[in-house]
Backbone as JSON, one array per atom type, in Angstrom:
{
  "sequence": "XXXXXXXXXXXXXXXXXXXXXXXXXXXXXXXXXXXXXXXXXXXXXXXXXXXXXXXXXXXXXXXXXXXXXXXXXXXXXXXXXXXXXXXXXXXXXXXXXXXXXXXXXXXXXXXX",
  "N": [[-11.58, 10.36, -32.57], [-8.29, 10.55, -30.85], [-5.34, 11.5, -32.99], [-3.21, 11.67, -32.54], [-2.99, 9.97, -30.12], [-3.72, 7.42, -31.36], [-1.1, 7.45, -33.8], [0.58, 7.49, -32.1], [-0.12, 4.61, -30.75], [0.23, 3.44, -33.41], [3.12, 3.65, -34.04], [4.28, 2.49, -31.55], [3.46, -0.5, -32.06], [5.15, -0.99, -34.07], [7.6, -2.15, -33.73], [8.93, -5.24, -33.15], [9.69, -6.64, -30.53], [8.17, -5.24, -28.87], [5.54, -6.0, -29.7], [5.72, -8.22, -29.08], [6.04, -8.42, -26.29], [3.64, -7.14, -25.53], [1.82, -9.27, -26.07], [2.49, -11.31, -24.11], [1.62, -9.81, -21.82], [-0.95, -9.58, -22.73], [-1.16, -12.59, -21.45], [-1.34, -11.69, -19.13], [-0.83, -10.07, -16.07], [2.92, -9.0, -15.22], [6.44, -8.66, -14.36], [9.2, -6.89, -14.5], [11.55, -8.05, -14.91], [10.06, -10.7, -15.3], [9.18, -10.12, -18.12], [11.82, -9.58, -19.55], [12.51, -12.14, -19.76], [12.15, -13.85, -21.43], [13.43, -12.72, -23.61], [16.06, -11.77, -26.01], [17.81, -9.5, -24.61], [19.34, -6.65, -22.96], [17.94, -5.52, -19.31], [17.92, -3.02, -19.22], [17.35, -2.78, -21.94], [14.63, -3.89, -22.25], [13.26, -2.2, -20.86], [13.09, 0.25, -21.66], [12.0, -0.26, -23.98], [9.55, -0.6, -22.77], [8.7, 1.52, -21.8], [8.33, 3.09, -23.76], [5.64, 1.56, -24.87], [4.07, 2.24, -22.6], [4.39, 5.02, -22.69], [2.56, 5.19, -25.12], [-0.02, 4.51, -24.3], [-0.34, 1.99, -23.9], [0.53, 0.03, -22.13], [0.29, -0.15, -18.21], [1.69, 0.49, -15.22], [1.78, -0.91, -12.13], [2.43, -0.09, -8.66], [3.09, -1.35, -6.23], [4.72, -1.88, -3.44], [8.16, -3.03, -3.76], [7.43, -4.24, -6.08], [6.58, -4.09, -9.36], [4.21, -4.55, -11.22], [3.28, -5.03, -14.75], [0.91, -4.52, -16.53], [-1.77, -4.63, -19.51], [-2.83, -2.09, -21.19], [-6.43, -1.69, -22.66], [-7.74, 0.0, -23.81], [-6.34, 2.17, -26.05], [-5.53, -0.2, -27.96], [-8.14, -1.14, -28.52], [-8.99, 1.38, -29.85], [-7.47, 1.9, -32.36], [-7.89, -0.89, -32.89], [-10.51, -0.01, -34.45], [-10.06, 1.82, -35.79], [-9.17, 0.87, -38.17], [-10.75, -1.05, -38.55], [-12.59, 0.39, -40.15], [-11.0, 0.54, -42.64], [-10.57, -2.16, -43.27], [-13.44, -3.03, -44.11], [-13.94, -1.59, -46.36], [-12.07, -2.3, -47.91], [-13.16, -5.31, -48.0], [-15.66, -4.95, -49.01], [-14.51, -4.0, -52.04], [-13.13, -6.68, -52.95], [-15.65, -8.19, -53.13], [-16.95, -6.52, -55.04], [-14.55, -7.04, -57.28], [-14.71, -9.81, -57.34], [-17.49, -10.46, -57.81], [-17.56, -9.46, -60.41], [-15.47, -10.77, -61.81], [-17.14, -13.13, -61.89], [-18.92, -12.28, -63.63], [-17.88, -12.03, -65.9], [-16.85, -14.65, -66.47], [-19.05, -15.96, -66.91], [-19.76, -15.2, -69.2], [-17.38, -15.59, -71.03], [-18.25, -18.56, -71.44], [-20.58, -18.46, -72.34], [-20.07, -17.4, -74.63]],
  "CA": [[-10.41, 9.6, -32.17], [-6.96, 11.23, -30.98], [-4.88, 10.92, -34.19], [-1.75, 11.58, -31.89], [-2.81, 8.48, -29.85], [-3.37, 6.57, -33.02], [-0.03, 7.51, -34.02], [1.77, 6.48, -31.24], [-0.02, 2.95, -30.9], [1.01, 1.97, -34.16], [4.42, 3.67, -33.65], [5.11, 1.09, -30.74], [3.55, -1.65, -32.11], [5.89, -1.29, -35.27], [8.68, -2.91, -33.1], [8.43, -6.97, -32.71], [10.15, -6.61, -29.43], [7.1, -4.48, -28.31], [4.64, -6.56, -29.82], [5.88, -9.95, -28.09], [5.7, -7.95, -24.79], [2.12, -6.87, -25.36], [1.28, -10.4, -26.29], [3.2, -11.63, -22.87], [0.78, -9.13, -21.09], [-1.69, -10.48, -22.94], [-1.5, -13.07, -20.8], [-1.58, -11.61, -17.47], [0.05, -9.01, -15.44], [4.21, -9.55, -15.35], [7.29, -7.78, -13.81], [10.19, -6.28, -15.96], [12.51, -9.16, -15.03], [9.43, -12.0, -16.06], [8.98, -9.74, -19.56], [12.55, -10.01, -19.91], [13.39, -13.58, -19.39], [12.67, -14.95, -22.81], [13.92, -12.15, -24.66], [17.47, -11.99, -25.67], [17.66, -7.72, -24.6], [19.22, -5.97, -21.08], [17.13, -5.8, -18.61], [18.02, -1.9, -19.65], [16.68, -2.76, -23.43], [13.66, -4.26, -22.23], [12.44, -0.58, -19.53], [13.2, 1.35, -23.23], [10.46, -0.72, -25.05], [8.18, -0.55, -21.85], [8.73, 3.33, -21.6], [7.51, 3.54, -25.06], [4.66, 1.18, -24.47], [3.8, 3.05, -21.33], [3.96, 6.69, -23.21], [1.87, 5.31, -26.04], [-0.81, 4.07, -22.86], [-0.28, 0.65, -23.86], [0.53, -0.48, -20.17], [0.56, 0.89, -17.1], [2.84, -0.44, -14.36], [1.46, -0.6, -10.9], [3.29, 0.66, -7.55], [3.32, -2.25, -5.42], [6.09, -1.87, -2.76], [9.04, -2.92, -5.15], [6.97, -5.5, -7.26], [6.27, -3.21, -10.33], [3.96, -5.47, -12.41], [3.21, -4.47, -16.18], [-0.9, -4.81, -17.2], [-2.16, -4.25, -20.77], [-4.24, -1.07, -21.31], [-6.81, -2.09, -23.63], [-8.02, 1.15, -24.46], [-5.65, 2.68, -27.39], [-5.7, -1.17, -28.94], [-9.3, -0.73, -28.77], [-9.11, 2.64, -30.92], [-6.35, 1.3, -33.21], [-9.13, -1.85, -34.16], [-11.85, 0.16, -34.7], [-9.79, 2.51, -37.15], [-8.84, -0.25, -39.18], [-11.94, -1.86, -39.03], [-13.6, 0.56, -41.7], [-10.46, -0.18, -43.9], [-11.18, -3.59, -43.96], [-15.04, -3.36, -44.92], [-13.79, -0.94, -47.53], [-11.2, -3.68, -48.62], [-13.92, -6.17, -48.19], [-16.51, -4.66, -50.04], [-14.19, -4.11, -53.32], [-13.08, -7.15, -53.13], [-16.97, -8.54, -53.57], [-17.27, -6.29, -56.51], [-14.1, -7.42, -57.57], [-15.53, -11.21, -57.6], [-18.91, -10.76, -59.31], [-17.18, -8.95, -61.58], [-15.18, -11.5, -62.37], [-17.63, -13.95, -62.4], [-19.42, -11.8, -64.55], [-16.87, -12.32, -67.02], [-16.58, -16.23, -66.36], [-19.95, -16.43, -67.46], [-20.0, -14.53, -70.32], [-16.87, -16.26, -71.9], [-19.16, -19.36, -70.95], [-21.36, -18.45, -72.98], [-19.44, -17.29, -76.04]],
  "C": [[-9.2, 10.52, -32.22], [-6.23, 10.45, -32.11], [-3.16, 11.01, -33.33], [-1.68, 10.68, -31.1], [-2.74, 7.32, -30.37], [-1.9, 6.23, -33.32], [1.09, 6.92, -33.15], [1.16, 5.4, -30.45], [0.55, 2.76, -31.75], [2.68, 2.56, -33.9], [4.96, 2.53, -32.74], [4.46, 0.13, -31.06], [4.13, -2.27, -33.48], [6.8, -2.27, -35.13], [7.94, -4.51, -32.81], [8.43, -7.42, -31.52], [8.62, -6.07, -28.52], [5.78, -5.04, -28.17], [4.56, -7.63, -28.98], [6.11, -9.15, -26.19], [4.03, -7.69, -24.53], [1.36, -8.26, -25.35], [1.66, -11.24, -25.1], [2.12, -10.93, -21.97], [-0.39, -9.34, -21.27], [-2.86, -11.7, -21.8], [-1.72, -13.18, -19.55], [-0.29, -10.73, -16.78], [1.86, -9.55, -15.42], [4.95, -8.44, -15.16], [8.02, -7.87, -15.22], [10.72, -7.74, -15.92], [11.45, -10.58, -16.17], [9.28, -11.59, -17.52], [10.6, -10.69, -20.24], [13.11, -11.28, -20.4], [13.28, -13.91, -20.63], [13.36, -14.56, -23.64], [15.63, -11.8, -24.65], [17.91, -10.72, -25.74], [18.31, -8.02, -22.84], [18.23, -6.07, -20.77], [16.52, -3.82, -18.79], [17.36, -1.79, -21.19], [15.64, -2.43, -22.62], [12.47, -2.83, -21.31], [12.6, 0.27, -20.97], [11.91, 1.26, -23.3], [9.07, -0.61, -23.92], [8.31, 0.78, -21.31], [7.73, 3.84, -22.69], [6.46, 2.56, -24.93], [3.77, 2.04, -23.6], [3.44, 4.04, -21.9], [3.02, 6.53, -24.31], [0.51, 4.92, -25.48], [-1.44, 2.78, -23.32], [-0.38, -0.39, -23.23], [0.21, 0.37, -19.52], [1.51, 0.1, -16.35], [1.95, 0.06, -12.69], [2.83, -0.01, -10.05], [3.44, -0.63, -6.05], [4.27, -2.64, -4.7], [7.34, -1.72, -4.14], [8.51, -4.04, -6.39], [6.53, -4.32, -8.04], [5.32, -3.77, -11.39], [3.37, -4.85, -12.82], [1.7, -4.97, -16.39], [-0.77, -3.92, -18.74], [-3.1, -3.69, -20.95], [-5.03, -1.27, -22.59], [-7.45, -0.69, -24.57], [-7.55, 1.62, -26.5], [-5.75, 1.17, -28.37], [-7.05, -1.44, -29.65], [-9.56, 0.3, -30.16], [-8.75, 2.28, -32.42], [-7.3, 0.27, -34.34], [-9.74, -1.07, -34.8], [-11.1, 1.3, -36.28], [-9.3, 2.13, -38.07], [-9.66, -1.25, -39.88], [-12.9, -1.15, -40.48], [-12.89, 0.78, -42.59], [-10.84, -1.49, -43.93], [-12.69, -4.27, -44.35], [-14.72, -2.48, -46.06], [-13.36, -2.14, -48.2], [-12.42, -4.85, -49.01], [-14.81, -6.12, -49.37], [-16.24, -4.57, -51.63], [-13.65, -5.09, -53.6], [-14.54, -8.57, -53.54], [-16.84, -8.04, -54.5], [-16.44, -7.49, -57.21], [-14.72, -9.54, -58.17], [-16.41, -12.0, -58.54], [-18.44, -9.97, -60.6], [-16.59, -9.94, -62.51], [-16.08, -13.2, -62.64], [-18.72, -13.98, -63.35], [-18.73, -12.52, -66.47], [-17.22, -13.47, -67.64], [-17.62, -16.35, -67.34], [-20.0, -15.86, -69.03], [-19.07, -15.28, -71.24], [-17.67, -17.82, -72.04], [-20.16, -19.68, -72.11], [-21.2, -17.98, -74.68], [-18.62, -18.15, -76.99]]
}
């Protein structure tokens, strides 16, 4: 796994602004103006956060005469899970010990 693509997914999905655009794309392709509309940003904010989306290959933006609509590259979010996924079987797993350990315990005062 590129650790410099790593790096700059979670870099842009540190921002909330960034996130609630990805989650907007989510649901289906969308121009700058339709990103914009709910959010309370320029129209100049909102091409920032989808620059840095874009450079982290988050989106892409088609070429469609002047319709420009925004898609969600699933790729790098792809990567991003999967290198998080074997922290959370780590996490998982010591939190099992953690458990029988303590119900190790349980029993034992239980029994004392």
């Amino acid at each position: 796994m590129d650790t410099n693509q790593l790096s700059a997914t979670f870099a842009a999905l540190a921002d909330p602004t960034r996130r609630a655009i990805l989650a907007r794309l989510a649901e289906g392709e969308a121009t700058v103006n339709e990103l914009a509309d709910p959010l309370p940003l320029t129209l100049q904010a909102v091409s920032k956060h989808l620059k840095v989306l874009e450079q982290a290959g988050l989106i892409s933006r088609g070429r469609t005469a002047q319709w420009r609509p925004c898609r969600l590259e699933p790729v790098p979010l792809r990567e991003a899970t999967h290198w998080l996924e074997r922290y959370r079987q780590f996490w998982d797993g010591s939190f099992d010990r953690l458990s029988a350990h303590l119900q190790e315990i349980q029993k034992g005062n239980a029994h004392g």
